[in-house]
MIROZA-253482 format. One record per residue (C-alpha): residue in three letters; z, x, y. Coordinates in Angstrom, 1 decimal, padded with zeros to 4 digits. Each point is the difference from the previous one (the first is absolute). Layout:
BEGIN
PT   residu       pz       px       py
PT      ala        Z        X        Y
...
// end
This chain:
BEGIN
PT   residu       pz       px       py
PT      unk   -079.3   -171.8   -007.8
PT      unk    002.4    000.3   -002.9
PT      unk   -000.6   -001.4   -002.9
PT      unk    003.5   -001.0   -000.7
PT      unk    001.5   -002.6    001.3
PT      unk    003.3    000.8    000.2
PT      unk    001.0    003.9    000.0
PT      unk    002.0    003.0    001.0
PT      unk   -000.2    002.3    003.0
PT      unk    001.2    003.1   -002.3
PT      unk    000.7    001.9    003.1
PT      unk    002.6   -002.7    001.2
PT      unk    001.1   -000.3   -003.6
PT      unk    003.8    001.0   -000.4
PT      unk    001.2   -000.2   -003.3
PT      unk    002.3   -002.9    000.0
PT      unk   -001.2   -001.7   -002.5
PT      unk    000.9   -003.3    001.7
PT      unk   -003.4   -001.5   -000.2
PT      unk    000.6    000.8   -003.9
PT      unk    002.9   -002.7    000.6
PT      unk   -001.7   -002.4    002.0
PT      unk   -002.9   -000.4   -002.4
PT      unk    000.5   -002.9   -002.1
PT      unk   -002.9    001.1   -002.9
PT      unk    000.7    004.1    000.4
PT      unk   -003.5    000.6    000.8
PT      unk    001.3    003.2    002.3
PT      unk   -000.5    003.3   -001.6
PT      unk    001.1    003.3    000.8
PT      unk   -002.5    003.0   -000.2
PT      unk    001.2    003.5    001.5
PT      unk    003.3   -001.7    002.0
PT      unk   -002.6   -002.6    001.9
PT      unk    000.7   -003.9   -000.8
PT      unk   -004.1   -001.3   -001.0
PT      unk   -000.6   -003.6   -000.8
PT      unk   -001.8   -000.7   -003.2
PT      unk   -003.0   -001.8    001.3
PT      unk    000.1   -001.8   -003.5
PT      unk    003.4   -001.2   -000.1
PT      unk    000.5   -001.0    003.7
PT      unk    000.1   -003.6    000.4
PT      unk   -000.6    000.1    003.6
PT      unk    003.2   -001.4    001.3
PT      unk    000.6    002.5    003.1
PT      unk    004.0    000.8   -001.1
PT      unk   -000.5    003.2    000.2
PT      unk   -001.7    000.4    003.1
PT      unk    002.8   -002.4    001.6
PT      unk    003.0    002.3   -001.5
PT      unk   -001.2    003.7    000.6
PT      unk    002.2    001.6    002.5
PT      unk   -002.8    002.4    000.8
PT      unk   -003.0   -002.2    000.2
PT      unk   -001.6    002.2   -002.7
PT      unk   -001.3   -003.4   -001.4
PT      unk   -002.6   -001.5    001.8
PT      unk   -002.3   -003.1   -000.3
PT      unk   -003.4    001.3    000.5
PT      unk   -002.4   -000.9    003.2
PT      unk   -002.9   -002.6   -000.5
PT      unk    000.0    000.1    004.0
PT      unk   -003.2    002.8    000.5
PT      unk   -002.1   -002.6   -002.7
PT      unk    001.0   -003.1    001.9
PT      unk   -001.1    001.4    003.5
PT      unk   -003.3    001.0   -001.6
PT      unk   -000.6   -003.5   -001.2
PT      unk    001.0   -001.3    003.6
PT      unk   -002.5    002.8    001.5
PT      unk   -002.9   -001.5   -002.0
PT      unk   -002.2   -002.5    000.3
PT      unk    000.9   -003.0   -002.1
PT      unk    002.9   -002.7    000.8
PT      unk    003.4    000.8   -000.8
PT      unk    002.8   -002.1   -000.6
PT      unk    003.8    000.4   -000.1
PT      unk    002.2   -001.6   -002.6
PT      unk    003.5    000.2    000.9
PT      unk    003.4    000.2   -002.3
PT      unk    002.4   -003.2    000.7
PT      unk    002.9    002.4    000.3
PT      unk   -001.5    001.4    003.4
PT      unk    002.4   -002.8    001.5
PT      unk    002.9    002.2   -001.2
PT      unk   -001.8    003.3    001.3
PT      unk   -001.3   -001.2    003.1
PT      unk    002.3   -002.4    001.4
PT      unk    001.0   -002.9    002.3
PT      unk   -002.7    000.2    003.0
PT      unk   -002.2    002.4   -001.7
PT      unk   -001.0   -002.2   -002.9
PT      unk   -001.8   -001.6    002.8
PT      unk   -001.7    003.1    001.3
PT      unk   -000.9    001.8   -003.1
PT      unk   -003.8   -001.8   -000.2
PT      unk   -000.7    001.0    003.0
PT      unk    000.7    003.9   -000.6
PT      unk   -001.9   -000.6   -003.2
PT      unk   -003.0   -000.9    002.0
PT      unk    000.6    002.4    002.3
PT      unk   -000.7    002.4   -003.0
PT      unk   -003.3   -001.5   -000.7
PT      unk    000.7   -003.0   -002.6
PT      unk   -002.6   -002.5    000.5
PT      unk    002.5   -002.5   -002.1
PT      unk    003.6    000.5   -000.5
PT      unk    001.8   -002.5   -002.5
PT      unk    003.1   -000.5   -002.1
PT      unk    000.3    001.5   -003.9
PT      unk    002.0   -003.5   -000.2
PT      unk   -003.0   -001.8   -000.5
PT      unk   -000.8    002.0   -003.2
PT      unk    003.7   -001.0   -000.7
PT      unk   -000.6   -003.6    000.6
PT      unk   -003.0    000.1   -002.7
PT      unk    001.3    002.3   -002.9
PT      unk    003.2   -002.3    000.4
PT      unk   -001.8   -003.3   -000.2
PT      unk   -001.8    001.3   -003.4
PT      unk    003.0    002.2   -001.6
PT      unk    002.3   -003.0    000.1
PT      unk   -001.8   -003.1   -000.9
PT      unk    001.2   -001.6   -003.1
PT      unk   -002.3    001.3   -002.7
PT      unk    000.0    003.5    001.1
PT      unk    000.2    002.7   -002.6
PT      unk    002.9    002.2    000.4
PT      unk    003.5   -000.1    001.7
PT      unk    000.3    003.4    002.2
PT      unk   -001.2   -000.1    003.4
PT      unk   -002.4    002.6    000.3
PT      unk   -000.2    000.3    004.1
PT      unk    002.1    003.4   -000.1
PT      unk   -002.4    003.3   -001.4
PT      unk    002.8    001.9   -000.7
PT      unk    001.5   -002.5   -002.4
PT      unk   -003.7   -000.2   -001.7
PT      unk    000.0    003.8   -000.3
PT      unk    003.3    000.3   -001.3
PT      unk   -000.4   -002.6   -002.8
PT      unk   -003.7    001.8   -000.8
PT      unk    001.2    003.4   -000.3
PT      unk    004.0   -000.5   -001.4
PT      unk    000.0   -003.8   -001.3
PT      unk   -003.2   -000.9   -001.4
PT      unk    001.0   -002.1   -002.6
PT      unk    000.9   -002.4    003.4
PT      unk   -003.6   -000.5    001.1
PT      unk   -000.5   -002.9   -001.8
PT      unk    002.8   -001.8    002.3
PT      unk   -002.1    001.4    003.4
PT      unk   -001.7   -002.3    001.8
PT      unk   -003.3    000.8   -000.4
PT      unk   -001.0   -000.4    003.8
PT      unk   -000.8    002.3    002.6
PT      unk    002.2    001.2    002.8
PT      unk   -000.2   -001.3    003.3
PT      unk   -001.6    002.3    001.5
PT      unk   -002.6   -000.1   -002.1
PT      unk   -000.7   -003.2    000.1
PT      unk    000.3   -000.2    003.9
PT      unk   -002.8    002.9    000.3
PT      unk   -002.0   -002.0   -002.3
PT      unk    000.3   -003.1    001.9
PT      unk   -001.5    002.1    003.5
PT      unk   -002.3    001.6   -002.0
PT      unk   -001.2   -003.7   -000.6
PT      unk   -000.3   -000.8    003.3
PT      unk   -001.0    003.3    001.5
PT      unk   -002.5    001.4   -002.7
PT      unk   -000.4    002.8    001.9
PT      unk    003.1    001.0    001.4
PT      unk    002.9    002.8   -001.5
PT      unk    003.3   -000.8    000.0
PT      unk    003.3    002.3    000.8
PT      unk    003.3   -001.1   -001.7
PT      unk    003.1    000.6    001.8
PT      unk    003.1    000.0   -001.4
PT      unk    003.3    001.7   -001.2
PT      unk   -001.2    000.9   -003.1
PT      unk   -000.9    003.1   -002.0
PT      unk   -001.3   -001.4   -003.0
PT      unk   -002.5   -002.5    001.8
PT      unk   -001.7    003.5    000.5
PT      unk   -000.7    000.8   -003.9
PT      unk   -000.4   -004.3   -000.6
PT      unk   -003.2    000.0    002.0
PT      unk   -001.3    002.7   -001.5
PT      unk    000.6   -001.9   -003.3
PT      unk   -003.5   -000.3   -001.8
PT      unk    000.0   -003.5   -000.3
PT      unk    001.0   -000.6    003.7
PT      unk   -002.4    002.7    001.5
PT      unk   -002.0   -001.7    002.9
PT      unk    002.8   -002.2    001.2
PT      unk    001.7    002.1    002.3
PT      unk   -001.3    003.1    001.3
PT      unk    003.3    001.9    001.3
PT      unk    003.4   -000.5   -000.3
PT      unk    002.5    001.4    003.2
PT      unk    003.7   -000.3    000.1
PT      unk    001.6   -001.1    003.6
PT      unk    001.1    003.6    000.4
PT      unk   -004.2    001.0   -000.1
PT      unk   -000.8   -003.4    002.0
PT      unk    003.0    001.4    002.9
PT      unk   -001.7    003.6    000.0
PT      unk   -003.6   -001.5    000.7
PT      unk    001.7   -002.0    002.6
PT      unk    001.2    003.1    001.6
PT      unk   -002.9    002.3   -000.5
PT      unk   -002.3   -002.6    002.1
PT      unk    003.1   -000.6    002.5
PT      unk    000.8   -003.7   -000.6
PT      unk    003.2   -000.8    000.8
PT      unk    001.1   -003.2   -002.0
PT      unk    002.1   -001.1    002.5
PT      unk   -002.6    000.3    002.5
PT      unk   -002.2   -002.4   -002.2
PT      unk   -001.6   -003.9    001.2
PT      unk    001.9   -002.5   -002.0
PT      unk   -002.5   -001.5   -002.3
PT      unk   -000.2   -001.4   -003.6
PT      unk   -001.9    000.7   -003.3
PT      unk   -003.2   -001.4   -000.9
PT      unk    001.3   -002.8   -002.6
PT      unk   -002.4   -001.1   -003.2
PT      unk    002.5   -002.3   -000.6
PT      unk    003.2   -001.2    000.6
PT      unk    002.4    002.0   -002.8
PT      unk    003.3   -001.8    000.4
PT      unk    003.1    002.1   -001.8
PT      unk   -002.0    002.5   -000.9
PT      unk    001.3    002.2    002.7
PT      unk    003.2    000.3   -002.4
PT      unk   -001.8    002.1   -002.6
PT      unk    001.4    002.8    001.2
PT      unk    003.6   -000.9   -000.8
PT      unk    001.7   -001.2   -003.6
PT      unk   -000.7   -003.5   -000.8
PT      unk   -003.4    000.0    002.7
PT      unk   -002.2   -000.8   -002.5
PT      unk    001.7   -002.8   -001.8
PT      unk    000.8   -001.4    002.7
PT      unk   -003.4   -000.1    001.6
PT      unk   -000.8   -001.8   -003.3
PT      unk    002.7   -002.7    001.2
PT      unk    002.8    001.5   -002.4
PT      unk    002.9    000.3    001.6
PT      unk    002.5    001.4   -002.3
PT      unk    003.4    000.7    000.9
PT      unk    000.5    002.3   -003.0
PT      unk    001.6   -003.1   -002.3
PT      unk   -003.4   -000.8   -001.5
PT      unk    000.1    001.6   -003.4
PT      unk   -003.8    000.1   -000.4
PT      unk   -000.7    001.2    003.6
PT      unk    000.6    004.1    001.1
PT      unk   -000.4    002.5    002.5
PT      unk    001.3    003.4    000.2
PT      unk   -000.5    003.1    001.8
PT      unk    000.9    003.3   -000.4
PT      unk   -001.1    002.5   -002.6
PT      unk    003.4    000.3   -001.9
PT      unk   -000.7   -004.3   -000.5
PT      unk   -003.7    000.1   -001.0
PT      unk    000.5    002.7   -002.5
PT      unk    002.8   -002.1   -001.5
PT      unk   -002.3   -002.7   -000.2
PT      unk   -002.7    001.2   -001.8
PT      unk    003.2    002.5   -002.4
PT      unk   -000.3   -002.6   -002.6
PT      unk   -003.3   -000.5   -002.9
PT      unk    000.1   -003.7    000.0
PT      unk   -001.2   -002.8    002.2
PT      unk    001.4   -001.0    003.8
PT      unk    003.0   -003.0    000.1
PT      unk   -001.8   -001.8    003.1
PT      unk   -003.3   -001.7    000.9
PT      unk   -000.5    002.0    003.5
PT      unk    001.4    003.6    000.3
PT      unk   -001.0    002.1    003.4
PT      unk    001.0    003.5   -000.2
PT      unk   -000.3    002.8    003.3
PT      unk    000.6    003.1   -000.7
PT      unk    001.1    001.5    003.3
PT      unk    003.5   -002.0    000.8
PT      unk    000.0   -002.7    002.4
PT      unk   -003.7   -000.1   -000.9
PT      unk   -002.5    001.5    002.3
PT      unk    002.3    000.1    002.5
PT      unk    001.8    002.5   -001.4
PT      unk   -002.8    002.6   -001.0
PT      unk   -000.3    003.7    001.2
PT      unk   -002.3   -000.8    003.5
PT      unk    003.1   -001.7    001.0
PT      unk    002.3    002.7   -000.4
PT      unk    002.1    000.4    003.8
PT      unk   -001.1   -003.5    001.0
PT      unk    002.7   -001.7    000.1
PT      unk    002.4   -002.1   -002.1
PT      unk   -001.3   -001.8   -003.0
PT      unk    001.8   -002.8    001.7
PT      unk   -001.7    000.2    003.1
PT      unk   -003.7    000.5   -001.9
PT      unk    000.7   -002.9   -001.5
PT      unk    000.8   -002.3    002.8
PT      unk   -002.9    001.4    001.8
PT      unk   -002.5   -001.1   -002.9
PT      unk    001.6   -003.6   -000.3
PT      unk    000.4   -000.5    003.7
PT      unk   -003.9    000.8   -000.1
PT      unk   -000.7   -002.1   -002.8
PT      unk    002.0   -002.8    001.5
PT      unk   -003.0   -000.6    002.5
PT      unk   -002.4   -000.9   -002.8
PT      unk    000.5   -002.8   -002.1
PT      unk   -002.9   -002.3   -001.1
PT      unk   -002.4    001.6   -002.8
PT      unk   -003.3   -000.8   -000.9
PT      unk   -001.4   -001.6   -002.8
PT      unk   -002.4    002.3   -001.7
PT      unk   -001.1   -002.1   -002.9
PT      unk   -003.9    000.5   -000.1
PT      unk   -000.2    001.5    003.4
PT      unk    000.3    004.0   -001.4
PT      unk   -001.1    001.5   -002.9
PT      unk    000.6    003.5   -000.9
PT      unk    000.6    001.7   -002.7
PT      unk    003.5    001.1   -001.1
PT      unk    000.1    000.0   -003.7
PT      unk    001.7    003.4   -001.0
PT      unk    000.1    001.8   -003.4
PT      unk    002.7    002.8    000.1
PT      unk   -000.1    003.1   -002.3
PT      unk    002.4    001.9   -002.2
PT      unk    000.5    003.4    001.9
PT      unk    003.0    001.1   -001.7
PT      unk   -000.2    003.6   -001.3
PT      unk    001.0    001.2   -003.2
PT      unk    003.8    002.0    000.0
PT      unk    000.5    002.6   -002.2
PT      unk    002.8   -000.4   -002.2
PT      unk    002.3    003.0   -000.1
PT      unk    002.6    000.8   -003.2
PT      unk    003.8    000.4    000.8
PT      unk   -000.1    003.5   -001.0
PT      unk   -002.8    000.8    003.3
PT      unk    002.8   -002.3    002.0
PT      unk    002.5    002.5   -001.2
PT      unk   -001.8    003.1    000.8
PT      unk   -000.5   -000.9    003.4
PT      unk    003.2   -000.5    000.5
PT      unk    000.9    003.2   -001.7
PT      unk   -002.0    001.7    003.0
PT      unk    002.6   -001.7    002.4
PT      unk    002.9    000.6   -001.9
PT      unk    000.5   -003.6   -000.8
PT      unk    000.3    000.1   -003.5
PT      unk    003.6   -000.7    000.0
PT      unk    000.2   -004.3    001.6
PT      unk    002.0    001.3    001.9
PT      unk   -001.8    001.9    002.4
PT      unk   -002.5   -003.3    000.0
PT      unk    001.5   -001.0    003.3
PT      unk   -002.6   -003.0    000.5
PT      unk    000.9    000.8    003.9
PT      unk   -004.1   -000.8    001.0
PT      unk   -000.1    002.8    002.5
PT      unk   -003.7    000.9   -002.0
PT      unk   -001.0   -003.3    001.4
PT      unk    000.0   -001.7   -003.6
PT      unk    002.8   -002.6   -001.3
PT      unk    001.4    002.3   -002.9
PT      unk   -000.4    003.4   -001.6
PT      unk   -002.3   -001.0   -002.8
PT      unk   -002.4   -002.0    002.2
PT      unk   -000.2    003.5    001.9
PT      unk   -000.8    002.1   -003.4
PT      unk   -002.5   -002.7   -001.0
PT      unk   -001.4    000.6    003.6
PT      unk    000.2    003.5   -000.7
PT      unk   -002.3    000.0   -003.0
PT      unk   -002.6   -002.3    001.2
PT      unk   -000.2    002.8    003.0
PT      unk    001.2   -002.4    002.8
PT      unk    003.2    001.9    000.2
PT      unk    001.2    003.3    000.4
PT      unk    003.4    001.3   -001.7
PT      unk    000.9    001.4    003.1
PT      unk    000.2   -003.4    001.4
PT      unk    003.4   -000.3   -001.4
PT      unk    002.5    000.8    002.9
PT      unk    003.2    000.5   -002.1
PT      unk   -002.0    002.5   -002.4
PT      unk   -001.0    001.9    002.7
PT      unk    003.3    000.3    001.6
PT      unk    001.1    001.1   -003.5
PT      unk   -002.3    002.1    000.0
PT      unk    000.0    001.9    003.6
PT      unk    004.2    000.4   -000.4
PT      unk   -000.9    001.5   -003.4
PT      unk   -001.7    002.6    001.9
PT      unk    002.4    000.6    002.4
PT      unk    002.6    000.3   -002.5
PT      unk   -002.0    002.5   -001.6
PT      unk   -001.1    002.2    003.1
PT      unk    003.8    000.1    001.2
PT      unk    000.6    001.4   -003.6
PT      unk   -002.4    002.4   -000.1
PT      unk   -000.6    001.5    003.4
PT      unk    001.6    003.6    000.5
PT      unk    001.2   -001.2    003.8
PT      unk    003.4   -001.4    000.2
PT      unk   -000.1   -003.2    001.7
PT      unk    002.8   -002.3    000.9
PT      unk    000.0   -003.4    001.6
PT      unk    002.1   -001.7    002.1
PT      unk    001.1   -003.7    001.3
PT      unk    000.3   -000.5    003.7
PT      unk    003.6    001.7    000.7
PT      unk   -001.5    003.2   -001.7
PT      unk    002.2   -000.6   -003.5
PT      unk   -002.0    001.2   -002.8
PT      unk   -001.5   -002.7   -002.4
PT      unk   -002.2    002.1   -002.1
PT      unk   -001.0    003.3   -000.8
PT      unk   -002.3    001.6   -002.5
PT      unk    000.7    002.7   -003.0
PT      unk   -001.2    003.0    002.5
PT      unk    002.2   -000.7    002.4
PT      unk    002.9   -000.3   -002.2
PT      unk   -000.8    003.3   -001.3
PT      unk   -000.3    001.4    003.5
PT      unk    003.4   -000.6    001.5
PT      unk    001.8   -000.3   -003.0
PT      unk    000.9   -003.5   -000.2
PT      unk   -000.4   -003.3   -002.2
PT      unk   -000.5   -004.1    000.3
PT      unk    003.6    000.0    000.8
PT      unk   -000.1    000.8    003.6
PT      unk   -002.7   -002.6    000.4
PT      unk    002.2   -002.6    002.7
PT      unk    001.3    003.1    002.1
PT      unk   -001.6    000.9    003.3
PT      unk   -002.3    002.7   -000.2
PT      unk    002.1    002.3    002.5
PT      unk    001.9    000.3   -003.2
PT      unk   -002.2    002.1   -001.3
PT      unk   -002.7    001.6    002.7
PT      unk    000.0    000.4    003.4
PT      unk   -001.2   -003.5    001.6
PT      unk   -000.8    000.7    003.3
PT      unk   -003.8   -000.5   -000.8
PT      unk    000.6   -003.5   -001.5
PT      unk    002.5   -000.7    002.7
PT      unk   -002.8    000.8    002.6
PT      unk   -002.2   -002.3   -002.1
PT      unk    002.6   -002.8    000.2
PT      unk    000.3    000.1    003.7
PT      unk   -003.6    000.3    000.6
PT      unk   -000.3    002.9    001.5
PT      unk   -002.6    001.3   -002.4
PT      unk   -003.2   -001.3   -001.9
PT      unk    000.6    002.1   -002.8
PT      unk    002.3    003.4   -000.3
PT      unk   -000.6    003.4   -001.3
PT      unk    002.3    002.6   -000.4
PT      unk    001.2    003.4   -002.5
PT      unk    003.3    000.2   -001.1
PT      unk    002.9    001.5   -001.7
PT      unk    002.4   -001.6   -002.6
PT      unk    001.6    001.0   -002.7
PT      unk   -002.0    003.9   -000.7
PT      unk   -003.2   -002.2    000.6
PT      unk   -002.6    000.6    002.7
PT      unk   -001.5   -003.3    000.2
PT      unk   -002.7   -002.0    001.8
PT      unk    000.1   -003.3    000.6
PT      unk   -002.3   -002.8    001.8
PT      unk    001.8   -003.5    000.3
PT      unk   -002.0   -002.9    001.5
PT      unk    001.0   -003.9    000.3
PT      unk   -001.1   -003.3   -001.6
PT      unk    000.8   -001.7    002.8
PT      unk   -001.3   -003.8   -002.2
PT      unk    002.5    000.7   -002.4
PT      unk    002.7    001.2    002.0
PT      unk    000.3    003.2   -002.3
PT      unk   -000.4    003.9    000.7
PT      unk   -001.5    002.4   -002.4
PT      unk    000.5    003.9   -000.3
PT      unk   -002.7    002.1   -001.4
PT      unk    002.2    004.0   -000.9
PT      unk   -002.0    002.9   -001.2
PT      unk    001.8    003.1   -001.4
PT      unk   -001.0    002.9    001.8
PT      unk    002.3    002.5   -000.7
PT      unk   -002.2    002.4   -002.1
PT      unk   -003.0   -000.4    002.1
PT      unk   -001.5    002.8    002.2
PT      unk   -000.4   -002.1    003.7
PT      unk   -003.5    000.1    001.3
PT      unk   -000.9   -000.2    003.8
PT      unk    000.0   -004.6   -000.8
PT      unk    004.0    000.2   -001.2
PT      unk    000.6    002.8    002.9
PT      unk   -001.0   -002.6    002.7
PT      unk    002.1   -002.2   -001.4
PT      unk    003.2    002.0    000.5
PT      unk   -001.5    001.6    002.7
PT      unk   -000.3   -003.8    002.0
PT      unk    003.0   -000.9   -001.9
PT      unk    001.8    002.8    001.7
PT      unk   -001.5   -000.7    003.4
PT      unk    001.2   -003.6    000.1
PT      unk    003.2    001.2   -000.1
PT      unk    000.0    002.4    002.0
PT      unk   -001.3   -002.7    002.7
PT      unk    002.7   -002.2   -000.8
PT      unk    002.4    002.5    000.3
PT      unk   -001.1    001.1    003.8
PT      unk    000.1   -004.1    000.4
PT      unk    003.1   -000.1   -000.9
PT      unk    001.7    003.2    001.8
PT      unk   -002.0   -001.6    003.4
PT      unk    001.4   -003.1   -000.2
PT      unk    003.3    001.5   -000.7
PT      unk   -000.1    003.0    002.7
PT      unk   -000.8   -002.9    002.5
PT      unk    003.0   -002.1   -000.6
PT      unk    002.7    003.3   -000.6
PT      unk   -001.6    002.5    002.4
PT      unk    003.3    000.9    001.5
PT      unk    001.3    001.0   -003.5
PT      unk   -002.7    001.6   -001.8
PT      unk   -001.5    002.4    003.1
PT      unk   -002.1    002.3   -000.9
PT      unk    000.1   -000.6   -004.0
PT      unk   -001.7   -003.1    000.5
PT      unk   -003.4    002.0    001.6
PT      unk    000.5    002.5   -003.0
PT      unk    000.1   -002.6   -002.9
PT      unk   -003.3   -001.3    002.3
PT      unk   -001.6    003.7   -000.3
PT      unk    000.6    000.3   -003.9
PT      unk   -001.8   -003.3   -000.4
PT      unk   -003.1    000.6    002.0
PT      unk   -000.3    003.5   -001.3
PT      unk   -000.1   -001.6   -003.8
PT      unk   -002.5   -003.1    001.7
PT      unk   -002.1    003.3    001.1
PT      unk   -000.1    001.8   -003.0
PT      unk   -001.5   -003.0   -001.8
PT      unk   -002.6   -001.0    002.2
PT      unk   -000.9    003.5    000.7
PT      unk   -000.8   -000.4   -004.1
PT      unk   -001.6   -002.7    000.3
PT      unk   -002.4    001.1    003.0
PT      unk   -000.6    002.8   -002.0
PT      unk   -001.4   -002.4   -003.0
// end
């Protein structure tokens, strides 16, 4: 099993930097062109597994562990993620228990009971605290980036904690499985203080694999409910913005100045931006937008809209909650920790000298364009020097950089070559090829026929040929040249070698020598085509003209046999 939670198939890893983009802390580094997550940084929150064209990020498999624990001997329970309304939907809310016990789970129940109890305990009037604490990637976040914030946490456990506690209470022996859409519920069980609670943590996406390895079809599945503690009321809302105050009977409408909920990461990091205290009595932050609902299991499950209306449709069908007052007691006291590592700090003048390695020196070239996957040029060179970043990163620097060296080879390479736009006028042509025929920039415009034979190009142009070949004569100069298409960029490009002074060896002999034989086949072509349509006029010069070409096709295949 990997130790990491979340991290990168290297082999499916692409270099496009967009889950350098999509993470909201910049815990992705890049070592030898392959996009790593910093194990240490990560908060957990599944972004980049959600965004990655290429899949290369990858929430890892807890699925092997929870089939052992199912294989053994002792009880094992399933708690299960409000939101699996919004995965599972309409009818299949209804037959998800059953599969469950189809697996083997001697007692399948709702996470929203642990909701019901943290909720009843993290909002009562006395309560230390004013930030909801139910979401682990908002906990890890303000741990690791905002810790002068912890004193405004609630110091509480999350729900599923508290729900695996609450089994474990009336189970003694049992283990439980969490199911949810989560990532981070994977690294919050296996939280020191909450080891014991919950034995393994699955996302839907491991729950619908184990479904299909053992061949249970959802759909297929007895309609049948979940084993109920107790009644939980709202609490099937957690999973959306607002669920948890408003299973604590606050219904805000967004107009009560000391009641908030937000979602999203670009909103819970602006909450927590500032060093002072919280304007509001009750603030409930998700990191994932739309809440749960919208984390990276979800991804090509439908709308948001639709998830949604699923989970409240679902919820709808509960309403009365029980009164726990003296009938439960767990514990679910939390203390959280500073975890925030130290940054180096790093002078203007090292700023500068990364810059001066991509040619950035001058603000001007600091384009701030975020193809690197950072917001602006100097969060990439700080990036750079904490080794999360490579220089080569920077996409405009490189394109610099690559036409620098295509400037320079056309410059100095002793072939002439030319280059052409699609109706075969020349746009550009380098210092040896100037030299060769005698010319200057100041035909650049003209087609190239006014200066070389263009029957190879024209070839090119109609498609008759792949690429073209050929020696010539122009101007006192025996020359050969190989043209070849860029048929992307709609351009043609002539490759001309003087060879004038050179002594031909048997290579530059076959190519005259095929050279010569192709047209001495087009020739014959030609004169047969014409004999058959002027026979009457032509007579018996027709057959000679048809002798001289075969005896020239003979003399160079009888060469070439003789090779």
């Amino acid at each position: 099993m990997h130790s990491k939670v979340i991290y990168t198939i290297a082999a499916n890893c692409q270099d496009c930097y967009r889950c350098i983009r999509e993470c909201p802390v910049s815990a992705i580094r890049i070592d030898d062109n392959q996009a790593m997550i910093e194990d240490s940084l990560c908060i957990k929150c599944g972004n980049c597994v959600r965004e990655c064209p290429q899949h290369a990020k990858t929430i890892r498999s807890d699925l092997d562990e929870a089939k052992a624990l199912l294989a053994g001997d002792r009880p094992v329970i399933a708690s299960v993620a409000p939101s699996f309304a919004a995965y599972h939907t309409g009818p299949l809310t209804k037959r998800l228990p059953s599969a469950l016990r189809g697996l083997g789970f001697l007692h399948v129940a709702e996470t929203a009971e642990g909701a019901k109890y943290i909720t009843d305990k993290s909002l009562c009037e006395d309560a230390p605290g004013s930030v909801c604490t139910a979401c682990p990637v908002v906990v890890n976040y303000v741990e690791r980036y905002r810790p002068e914030h912890i004193k405004s946490l609630i110091p509480i456990v999350a729900p599923l904690i508290a729900h695996g506690r609450l089994l474990k209470s009336r189970f003694p022996d049992a283990l439980v499985i969490f199911i949810g859409p989560c990532a981070a519920k994977k690294e919050e069980i296996a939280r020191p203080e909450n080891l014991g609670a919950v034995d393994v943590a699955l996302t839907f996406r491991e729950l619908d694999q184990w479904l299909a390895d053992e061949g249970i079809n959802l759909e297929e599945c007895s309609v049948s409910n979940f084993d109920t503690f107790f009644e939980t009321g709202e609490a099937r809302l957690f999973p959306i913005e607002g669920g948890m105050l408003r299973t604590a009977g606050i219904l805000g409408d967004g107009m009560e100045a000391d009641v908030t909920s937000l979602s999203g990461p670009s909103e819970v990091m602006e909450l927590f931006s500032g060093h002072g205290g919280f304007i509001g009595k009750r603030i409930e932050p998700m990191f994932c937008k739309d809440g749960c609902i919208g984390g990276p299991s979800f991804a090509g499950r439908g709308s948001v809209f639709e998830r949604r209306e699923n989970l409240i449709n679902y919820a709808k069908a509960f309403h009365e909650a029980s009164d726990l007052s003296g009938k439960v007691a767990i514990p679910v006291d939390y203390e959280f920790v500073n975890g925030k590592r130290e940054e180096q700090r790093y002078t203007e003048d090292q700023i500068n000298k990364v810059f001066e390695r991509t040619g950035k020196t001058d603000p001007v070239f600091q384009l701030n364009c975020g193809a690197c996957g950072y917001n602006s040029c100097r969060e990439n060179a700080l990036a750079v020097l904490r080794g999360m970043a490579e220089p080569e990163m920077c996409i405009p620097y490189m394109r610099r950089l690559a036409q620098q060296r295509t400037d320079r080879i056309m410059e100095t390479i002793p072939n002439g070559i030319v280059v052409l736009d699609s109706d075969l006028n020349m746009i550009k042509m380098n210092p040896a090829f100037m030299r060769m025929f005698m010319c200057n920039n100041g035909i650049l415009g003209r087609r190239v026929s006014y200066l070389l034979n263009a029957e190879g190009f024209e070839r090119l142009q109609a498609g008759e040929e792949g690429e073209y070949e050929s020696i010539r004569t122009k101007y006192g100069i025996r020359y050969h040249e190989i043209l070849y298409p860029l048929r992307d960029e709609g351009q043609y490009v002539g490759i001309y070698s003087d060879i004038s002074k050179i002594k031909y060896d048997t290579k530059q002999l076959d190519v005259i020598q095929a050279q010569t034989l192709q047209h001495a086949r087009e020739f014959l072509e030609h004169q047969v085509s014409f004999a058959q349509g002027m026979a009457h006029f032509l007579g018996k010069s027709t057959a000679k003209s048809e002798e001289i070409a075969k005896r020239i096709i003979s003399l160079y295949e009888d060469e070439e046999d003789k090779g």
